[in-house]
C-alpha positions, -999 to +999 in steps of 0.1 A: -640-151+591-676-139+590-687-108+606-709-116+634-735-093+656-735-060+651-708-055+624-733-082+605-758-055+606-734-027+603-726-042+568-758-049+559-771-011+563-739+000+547-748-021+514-784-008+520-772+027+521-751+025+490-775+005+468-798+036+479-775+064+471-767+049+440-803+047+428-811+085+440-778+098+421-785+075+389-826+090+387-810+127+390-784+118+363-813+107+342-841+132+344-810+154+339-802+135+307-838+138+295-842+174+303-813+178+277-827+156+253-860+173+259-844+207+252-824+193+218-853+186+210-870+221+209-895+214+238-883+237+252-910+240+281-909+205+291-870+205+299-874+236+320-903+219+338-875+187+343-844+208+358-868+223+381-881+194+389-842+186+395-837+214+413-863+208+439-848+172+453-809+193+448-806+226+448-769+220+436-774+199+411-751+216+383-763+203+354-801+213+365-787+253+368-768+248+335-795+241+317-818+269+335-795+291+324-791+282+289-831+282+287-832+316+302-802+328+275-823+314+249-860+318+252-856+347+273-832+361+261-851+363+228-886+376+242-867+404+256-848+412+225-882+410+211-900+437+233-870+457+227-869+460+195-904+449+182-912+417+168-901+414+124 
């Protein structure tokens, strides 16, 4: 039995809707995955620019804060050690 009418376009926008979620979820798992590839990488400035960039379409986007932090730990971290202490 074939869906008819409305439920025909019902089901349509619900494949529409999915295929689109999909795709929006996949592009922030990838920029995601290229911000850490970026940062293994030791560019250090271009994976910060990426989880921002993350971070401005989700603001909960876990993995973007995760590697936010780590950057600020690391390169932060380390110019503040720096002015502390003086640079060697």
């Amino acid at each position: 039995m074939k869906p008819t009418g409305t439920k025909r376009l019902k089901l349509k926008c619900d494949i529409l809707l999915s295929n689109y979620a999909l795709k929006v979820n996949l592009r922030r798992y990838t920029m995601a995955e290229k911000a850490r590839l970026q940062m293994m990488g030791g560019d250090w400035d271009a994976a910060l620019e990426t989880a921002q960039r993350i971070q401005g379409s989700d603001s909960q986007n876990i993995e973007a804060l995760r590697l936010i932090i780590f950057y600020l730990l690391s390169c932060e971290a380390g110019a503040y050690t720096r002015q502390l202490f003086g640079s060697t």
